[in-house]
TORVO-745649 format. One record per residue: residue number from 1; residue in three letters; x, y, z of N, C-alpha, C, O in turn. Coordinates in Angstrom, 1 decimal. Example, Ala and Ser with C-alpha at 12.3 -4.5 7.8 and 13.67 -1.06 7.14 Angstrom:
% TORVO-745649
{segu 1,ALA,{13.2,-5.7,7.8},{12.3,-4.5,7.8},{13.2,-3.3,7.8},{14.2,-3.3,8.5}}
{segu 2,SER,{12.8,-2.2,7.1},{13.7,-1.1,7.1},{12.9,0.0,7.9},{13.4,1.1,8.0}}
This chain:
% TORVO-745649
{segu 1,UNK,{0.8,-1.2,0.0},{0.0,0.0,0.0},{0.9,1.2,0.0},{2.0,1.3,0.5}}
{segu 2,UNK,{0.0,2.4,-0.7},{1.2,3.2,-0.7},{1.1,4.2,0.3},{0.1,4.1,1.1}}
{segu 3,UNK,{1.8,5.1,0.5},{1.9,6.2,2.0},{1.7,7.6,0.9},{2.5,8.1,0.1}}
{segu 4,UNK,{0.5,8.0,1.2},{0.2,9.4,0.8},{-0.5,9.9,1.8},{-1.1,9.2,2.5}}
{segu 5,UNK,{-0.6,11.4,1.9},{-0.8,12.5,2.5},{-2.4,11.9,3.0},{-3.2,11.4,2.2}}
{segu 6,UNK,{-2.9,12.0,4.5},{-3.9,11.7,5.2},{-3.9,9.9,5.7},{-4.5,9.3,6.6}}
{segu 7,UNK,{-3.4,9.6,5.0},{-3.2,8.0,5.4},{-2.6,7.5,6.9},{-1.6,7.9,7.4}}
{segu 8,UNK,{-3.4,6.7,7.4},{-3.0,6.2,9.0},{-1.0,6.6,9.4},{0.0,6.4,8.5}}
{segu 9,UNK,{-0.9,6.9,10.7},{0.4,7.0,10.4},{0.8,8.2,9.9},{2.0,8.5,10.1}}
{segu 10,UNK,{0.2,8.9,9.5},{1.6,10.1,8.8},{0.6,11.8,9.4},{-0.5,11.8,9.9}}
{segu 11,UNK,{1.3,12.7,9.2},{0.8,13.8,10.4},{-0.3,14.6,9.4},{-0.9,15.5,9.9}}
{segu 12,UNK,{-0.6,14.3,8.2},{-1.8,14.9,7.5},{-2.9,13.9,8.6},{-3.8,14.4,9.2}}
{segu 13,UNK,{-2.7,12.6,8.6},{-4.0,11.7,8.7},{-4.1,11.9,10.4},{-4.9,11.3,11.1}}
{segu 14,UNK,{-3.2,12.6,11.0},{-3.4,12.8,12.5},{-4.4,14.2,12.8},{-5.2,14.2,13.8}}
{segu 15,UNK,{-4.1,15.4,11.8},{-4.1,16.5,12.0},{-5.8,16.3,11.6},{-6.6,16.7,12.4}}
{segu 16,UNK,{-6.2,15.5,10.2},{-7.3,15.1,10.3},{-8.2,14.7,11.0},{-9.4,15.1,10.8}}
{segu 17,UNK,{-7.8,13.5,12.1},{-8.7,12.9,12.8},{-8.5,13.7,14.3},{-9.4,13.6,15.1}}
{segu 18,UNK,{-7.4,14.4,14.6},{-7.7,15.6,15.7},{-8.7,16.5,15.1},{-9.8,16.1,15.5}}
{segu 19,UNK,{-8.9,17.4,14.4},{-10.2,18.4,13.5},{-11.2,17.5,13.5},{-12.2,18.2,13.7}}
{segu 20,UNK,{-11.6,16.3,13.2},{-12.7,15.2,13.7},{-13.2,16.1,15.1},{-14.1,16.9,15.3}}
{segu 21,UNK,{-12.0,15.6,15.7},{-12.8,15.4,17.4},{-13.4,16.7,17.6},{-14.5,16.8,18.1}}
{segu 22,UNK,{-12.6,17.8,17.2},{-12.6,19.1,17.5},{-14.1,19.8,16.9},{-14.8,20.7,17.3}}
{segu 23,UNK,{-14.0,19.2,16.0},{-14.9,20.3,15.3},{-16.5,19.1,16.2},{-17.5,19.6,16.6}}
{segu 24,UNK,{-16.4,18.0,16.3},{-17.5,17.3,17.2},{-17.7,17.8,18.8},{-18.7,17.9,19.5}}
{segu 25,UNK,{-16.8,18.0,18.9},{-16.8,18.4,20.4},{-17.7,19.8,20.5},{-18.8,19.9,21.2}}
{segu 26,UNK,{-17.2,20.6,19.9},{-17.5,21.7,19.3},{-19.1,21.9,19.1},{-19.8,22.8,19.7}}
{segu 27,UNK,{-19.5,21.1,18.4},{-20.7,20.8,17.8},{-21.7,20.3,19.1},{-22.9,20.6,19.1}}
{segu 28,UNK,{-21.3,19.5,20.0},{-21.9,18.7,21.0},{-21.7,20.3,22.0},{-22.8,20.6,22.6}}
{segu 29,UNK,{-21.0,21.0,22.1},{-20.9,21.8,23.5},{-22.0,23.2,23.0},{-22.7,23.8,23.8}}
{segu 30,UNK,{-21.9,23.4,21.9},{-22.6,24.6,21.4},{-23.8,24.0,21.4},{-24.6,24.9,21.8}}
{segu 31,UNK,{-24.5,22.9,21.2},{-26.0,22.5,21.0},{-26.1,21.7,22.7},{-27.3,21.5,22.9}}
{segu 32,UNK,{-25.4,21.4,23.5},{-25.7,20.9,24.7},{-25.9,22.0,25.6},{-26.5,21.8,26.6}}
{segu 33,UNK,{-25.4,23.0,25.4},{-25.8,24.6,25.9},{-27.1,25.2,26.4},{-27.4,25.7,27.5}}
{segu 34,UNK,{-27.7,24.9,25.2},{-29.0,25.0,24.8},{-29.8,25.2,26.0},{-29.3,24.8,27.0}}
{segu 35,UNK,{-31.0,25.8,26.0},{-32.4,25.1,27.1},{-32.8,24.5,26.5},{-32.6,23.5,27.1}}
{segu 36,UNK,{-33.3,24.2,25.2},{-34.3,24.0,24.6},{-34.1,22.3,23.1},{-34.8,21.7,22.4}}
{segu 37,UNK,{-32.6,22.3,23.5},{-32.4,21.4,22.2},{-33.4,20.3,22.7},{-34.5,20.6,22.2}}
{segu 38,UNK,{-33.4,19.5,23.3},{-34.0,18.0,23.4},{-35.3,18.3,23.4},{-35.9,17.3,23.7}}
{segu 39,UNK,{-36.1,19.3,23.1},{-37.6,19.1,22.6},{-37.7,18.9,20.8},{-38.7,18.8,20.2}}
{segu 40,UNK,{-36.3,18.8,20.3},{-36.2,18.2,19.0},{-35.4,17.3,18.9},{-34.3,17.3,19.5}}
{segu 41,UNK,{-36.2,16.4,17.9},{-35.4,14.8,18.0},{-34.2,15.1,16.2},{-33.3,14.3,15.8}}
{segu 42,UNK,{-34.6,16.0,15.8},{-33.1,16.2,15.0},{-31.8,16.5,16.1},{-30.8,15.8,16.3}}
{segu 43,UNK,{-32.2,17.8,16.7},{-31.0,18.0,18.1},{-30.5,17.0,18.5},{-29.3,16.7,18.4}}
{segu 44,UNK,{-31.6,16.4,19.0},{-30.6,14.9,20.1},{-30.3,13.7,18.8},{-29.8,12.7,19.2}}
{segu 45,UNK,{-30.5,13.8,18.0},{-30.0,13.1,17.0},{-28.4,13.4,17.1},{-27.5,12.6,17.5}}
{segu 46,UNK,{-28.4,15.0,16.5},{-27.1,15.5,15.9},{-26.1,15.1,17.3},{-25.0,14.7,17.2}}
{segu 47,UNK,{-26.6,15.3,18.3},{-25.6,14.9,19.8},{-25.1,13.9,19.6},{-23.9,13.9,19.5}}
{segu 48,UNK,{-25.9,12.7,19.7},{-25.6,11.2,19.7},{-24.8,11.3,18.3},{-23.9,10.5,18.3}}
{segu 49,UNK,{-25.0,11.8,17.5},{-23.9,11.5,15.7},{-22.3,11.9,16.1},{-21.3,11.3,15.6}}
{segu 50,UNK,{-22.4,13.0,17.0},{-21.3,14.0,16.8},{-20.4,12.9,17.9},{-19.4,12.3,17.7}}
{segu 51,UNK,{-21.2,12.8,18.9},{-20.6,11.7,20.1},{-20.2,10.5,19.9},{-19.5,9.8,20.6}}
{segu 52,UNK,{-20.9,10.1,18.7},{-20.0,8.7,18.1},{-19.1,9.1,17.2},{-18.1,8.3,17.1}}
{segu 53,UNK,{-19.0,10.2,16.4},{-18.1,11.0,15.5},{-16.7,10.8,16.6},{-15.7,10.1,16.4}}
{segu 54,UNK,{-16.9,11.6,17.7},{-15.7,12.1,18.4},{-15.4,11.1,19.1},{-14.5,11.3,19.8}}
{segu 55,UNK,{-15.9,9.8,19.3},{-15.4,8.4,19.8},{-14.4,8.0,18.7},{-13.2,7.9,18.8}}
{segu 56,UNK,{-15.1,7.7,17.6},{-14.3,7.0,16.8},{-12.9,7.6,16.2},{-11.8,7.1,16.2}}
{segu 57,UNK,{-13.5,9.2,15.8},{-12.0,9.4,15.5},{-10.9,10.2,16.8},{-9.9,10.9,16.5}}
{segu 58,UNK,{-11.4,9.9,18.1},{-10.4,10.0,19.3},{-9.8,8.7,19.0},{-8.6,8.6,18.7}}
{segu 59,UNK,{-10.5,7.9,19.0},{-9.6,6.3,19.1},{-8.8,6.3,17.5},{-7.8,5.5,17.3}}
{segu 60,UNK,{-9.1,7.0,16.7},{-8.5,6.5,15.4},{-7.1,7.7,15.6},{-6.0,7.4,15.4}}
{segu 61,UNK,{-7.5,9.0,16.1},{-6.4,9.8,16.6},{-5.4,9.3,17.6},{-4.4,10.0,17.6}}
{segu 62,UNK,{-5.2,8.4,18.6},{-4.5,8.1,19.6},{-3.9,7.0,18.3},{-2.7,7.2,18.0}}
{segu 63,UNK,{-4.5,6.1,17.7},{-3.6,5.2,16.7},{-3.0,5.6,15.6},{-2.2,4.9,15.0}}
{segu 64,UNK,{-3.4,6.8,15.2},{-2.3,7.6,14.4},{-1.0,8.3,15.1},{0.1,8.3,14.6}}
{segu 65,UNK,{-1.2,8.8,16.4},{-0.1,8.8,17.2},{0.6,7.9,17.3},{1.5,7.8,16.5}}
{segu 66,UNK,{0.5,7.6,17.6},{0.7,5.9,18.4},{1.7,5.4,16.8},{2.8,5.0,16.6}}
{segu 67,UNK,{0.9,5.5,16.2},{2.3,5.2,14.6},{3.1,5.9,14.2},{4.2,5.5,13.9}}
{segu 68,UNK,{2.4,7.7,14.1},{3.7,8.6,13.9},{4.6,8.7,14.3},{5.5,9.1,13.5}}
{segu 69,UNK,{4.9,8.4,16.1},{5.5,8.3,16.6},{6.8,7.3,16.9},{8.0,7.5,17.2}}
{segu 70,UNK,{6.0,6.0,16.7},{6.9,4.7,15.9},{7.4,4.7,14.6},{8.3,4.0,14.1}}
{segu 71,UNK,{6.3,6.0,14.0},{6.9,5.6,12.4},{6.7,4.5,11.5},{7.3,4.1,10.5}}
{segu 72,UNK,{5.6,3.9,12.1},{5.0,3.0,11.4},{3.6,3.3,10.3},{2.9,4.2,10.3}}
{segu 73,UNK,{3.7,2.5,9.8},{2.6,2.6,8.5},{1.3,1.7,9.5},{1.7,0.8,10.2}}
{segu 74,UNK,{0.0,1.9,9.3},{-1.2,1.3,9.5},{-1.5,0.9,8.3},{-1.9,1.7,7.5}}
{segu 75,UNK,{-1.4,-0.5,7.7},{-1.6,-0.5,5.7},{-1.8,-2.1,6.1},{-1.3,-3.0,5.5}}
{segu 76,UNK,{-2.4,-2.1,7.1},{-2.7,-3.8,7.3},{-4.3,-3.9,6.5},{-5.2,-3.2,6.9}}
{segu 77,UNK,{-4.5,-4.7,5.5},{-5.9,-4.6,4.4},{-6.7,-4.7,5.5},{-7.4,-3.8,5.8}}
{segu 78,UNK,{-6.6,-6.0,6.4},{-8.0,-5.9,7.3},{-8.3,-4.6,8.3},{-9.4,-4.3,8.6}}
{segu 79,UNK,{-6.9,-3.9,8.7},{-7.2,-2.5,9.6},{-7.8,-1.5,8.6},{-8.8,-0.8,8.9}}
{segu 80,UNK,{-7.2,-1.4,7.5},{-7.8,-0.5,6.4},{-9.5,-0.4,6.2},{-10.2,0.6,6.2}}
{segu 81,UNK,{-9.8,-2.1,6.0},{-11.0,-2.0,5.4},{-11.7,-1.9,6.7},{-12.9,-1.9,6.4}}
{segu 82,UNK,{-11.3,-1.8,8.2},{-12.2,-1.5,9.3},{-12.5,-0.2,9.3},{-13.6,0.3,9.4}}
{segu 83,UNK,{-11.3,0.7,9.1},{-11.0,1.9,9.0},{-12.3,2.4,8.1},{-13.1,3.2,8.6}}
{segu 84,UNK,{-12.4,1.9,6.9},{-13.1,2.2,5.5},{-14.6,2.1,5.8},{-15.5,2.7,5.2}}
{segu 85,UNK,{-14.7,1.3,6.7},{-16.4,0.4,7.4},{-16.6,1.7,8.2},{-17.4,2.5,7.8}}
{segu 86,UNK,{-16.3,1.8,9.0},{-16.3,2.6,10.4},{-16.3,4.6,9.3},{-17.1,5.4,9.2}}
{segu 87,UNK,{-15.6,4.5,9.1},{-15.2,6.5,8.3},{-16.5,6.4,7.1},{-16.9,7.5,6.8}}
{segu 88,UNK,{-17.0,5.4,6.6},{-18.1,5.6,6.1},{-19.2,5.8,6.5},{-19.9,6.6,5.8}}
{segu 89,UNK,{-19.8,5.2,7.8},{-20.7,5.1,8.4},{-21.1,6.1,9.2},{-22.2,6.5,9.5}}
{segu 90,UNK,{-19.6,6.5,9.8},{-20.0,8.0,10.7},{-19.7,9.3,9.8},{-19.6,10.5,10.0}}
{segu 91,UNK,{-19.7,8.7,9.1},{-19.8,10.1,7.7},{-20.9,10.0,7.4},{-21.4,11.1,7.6}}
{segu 92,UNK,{-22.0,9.0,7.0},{-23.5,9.1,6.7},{-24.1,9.5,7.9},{-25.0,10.4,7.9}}
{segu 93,UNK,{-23.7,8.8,9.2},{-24.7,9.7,10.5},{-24.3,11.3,10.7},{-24.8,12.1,11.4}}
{segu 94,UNK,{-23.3,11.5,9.8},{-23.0,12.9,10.7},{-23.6,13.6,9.2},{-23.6,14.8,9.5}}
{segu 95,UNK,{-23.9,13.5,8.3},{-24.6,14.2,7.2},{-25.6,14.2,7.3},{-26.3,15.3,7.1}}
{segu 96,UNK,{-26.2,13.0,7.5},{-27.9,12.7,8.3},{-28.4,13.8,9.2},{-29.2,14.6,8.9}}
{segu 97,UNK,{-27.5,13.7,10.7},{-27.5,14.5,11.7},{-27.8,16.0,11.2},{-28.8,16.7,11.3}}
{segu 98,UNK,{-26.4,16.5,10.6},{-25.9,17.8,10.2},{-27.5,18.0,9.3},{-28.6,18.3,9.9}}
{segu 99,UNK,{-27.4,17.8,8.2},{-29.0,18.1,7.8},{-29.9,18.1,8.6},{-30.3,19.3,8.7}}
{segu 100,UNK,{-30.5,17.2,9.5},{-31.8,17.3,9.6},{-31.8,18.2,10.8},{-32.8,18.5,11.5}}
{segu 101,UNK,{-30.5,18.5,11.0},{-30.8,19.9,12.6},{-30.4,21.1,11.6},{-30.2,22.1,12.2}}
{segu 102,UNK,{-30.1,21.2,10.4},{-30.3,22.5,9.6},{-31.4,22.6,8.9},{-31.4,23.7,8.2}}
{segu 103,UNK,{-32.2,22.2,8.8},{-33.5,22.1,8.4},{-34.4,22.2,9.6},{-35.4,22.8,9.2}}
{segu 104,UNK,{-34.4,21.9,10.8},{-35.1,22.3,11.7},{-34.7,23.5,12.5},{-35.5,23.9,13.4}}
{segu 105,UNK,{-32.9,24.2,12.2},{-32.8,25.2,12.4},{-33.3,26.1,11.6},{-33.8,27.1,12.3}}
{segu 106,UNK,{-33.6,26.3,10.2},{-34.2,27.1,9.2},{-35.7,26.9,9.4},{-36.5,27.8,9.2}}
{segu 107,UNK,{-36.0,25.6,9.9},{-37.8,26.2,10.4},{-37.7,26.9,11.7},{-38.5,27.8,11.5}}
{segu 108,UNK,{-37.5,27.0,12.3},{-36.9,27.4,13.6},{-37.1,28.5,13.4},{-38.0,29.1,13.9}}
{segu 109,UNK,{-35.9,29.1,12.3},{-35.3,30.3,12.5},{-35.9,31.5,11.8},{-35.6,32.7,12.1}}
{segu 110,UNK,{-36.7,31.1,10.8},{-36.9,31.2,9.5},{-38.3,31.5,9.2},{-38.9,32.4,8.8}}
{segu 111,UNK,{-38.5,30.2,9.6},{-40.4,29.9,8.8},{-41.8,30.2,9.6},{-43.0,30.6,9.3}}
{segu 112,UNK,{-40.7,29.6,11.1},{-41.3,30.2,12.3},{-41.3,31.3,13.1},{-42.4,31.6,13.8}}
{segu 113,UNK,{-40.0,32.2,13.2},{-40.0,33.1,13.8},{-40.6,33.3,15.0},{-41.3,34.3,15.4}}
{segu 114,UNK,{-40.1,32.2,15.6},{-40.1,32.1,16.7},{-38.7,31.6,18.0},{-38.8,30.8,19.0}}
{segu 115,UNK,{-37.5,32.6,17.4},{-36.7,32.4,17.8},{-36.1,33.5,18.2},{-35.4,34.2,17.5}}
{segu 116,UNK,{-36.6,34.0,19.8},{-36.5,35.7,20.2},{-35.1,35.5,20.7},{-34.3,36.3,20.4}}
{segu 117,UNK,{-34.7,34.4,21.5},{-33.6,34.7,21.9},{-32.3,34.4,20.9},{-31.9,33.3,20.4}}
{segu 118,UNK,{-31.9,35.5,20.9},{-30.7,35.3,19.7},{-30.1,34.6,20.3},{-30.5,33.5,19.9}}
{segu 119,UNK,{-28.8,34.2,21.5},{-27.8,33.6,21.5},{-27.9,32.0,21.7},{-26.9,31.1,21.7}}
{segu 120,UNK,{-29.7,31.8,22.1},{-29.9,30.6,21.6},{-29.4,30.3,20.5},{-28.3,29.8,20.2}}
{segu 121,UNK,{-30.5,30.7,19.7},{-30.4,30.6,18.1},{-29.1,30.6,17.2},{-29.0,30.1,16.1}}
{segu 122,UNK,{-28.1,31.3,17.8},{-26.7,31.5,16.9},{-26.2,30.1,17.7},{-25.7,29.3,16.9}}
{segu 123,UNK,{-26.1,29.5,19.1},{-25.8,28.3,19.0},{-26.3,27.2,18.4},{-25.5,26.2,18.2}}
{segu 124,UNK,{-27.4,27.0,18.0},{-28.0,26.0,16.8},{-27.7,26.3,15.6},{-28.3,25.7,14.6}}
{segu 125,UNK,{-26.8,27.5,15.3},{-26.5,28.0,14.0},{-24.9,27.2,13.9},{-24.4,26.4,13.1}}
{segu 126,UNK,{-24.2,27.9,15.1},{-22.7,26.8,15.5},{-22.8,25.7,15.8},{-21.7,25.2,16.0}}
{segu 127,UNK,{-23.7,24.9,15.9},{-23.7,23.5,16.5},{-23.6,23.0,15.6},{-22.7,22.1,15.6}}
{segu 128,UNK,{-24.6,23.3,14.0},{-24.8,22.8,12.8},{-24.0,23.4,11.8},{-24.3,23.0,10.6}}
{segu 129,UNK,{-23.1,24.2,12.0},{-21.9,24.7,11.2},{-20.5,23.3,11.5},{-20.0,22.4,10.8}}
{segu 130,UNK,{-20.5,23.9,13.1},{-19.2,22.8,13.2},{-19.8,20.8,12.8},{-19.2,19.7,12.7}}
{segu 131,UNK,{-21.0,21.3,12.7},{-21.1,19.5,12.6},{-20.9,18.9,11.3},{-20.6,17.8,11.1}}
{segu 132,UNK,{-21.2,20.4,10.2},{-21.0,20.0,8.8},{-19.3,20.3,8.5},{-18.9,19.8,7.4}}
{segu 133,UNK,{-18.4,21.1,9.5},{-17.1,20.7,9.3},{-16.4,19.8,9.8},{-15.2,19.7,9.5}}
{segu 134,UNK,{-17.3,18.7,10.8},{-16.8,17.4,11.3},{-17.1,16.7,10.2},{-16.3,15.9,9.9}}
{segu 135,UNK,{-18.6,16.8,9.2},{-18.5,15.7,8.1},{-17.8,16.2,7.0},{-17.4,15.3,6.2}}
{segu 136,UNK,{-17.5,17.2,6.7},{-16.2,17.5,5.7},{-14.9,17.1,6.0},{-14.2,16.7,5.1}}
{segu 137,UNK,{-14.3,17.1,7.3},{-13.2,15.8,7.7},{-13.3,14.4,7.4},{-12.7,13.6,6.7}}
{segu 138,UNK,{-14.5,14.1,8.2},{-14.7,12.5,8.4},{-14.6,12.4,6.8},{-13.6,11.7,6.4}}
{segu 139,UNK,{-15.6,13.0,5.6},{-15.6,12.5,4.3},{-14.2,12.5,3.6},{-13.9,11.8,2.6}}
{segu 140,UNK,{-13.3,13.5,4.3},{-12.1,13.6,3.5},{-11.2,12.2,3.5},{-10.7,11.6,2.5}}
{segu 141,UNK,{-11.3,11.8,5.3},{-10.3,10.6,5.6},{-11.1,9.1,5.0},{-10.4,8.2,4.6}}
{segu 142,UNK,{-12.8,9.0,5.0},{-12.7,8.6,4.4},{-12.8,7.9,2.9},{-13.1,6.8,2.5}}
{segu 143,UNK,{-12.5,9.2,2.3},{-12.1,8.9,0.9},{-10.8,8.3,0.6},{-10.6,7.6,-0.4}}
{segu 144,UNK,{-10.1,8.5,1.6},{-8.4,8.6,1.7},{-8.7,7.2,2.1},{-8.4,6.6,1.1}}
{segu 145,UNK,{-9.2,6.4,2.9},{-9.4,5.5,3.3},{-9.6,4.4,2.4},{-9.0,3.3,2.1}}
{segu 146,UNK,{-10.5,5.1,1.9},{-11.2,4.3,0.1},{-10.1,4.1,-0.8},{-10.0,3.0,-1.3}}
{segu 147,UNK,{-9.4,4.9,-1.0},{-8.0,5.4,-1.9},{-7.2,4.2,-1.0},{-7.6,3.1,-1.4}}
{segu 148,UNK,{-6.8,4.1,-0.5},{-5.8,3.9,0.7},{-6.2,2.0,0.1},{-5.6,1.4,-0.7}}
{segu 149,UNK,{-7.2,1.7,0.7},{-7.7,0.5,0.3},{-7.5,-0.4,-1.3},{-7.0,-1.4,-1.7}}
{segu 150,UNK,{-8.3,0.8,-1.7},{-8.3,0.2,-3.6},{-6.6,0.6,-3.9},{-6.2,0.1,-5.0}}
{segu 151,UNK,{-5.7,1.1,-3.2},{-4.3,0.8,-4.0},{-3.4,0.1,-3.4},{-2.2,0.2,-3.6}}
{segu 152,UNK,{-4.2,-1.1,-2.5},{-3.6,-1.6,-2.2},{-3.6,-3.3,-2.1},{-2.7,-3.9,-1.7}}
């Protein structure tokens, strides 16, 4: 397999799966803030997405450590294609997620006008920004993942 840029092991694919966590965390603290999130089940959706988001790629971030450090390559096919299983799946929950709490932020915000308190409101605006920049990571690595696999 070959070693290119985001791939397990090397500091693009670390820097990646730290901005995972980061931008989930992010996303869970600004919508956990809230009074009001859990009277919508997109909200506690997008929590539970982001909170498996920031599981998986903490644990996938400590094993990219964990290699750059040794200097080892992760390019074992069966680690890959777990890799590939797992970075696809929480790429579809966190696009799922991300959607369906920006669409209930835009009736919200928007259709209802019923959203007096602004700094509510601009946190369901950051909760669902940073969540669609945790699925713009997760989709990057796992393309890289995809790539990573099929050349190998």
């Amino acid at each position: 397999m070959k070693d290119f840029p985001g791939t397990p092991g090397t500091l693009t694919g670390l820097v990646l799966r730290i901005s995972q966590c980061i931008f989930a965390v992010g996303s869970i603290a600004s919508m956990a803030t809230t009074n009001n999130f859990f009277n919508f089940t997109a909200f506690c959706y997008l929590i539970a997405s982001m909170g498996l988001q920031f599981i998986w790629s903490f644990v996938l971030a400590v094993l990219d450590a964990y290699a750059f450090v040794r200097k080892k390559a992760l390019h074992n096919p069966v680690l890959v294609s777990l890799f590939v299983v797992g970075d696809w799946v929480t790429a579809t929950l966190s696009l799922a997620a991300a959607s369906a709490s920006a669409g209930i932020t835009v009736l919200y915000l928007n259709d209802l006008k019923s959203c007096h308190l602004g700094v509510e409101c601009q946190k369901y605006q950051m909760s669902v920004a940073l969540a669609y920049l945790s699925w713009v990571t997760i989709a990057i690595s796992s393309l890289i993942m995809l790539w990573l696999l099929a050349a190998g």
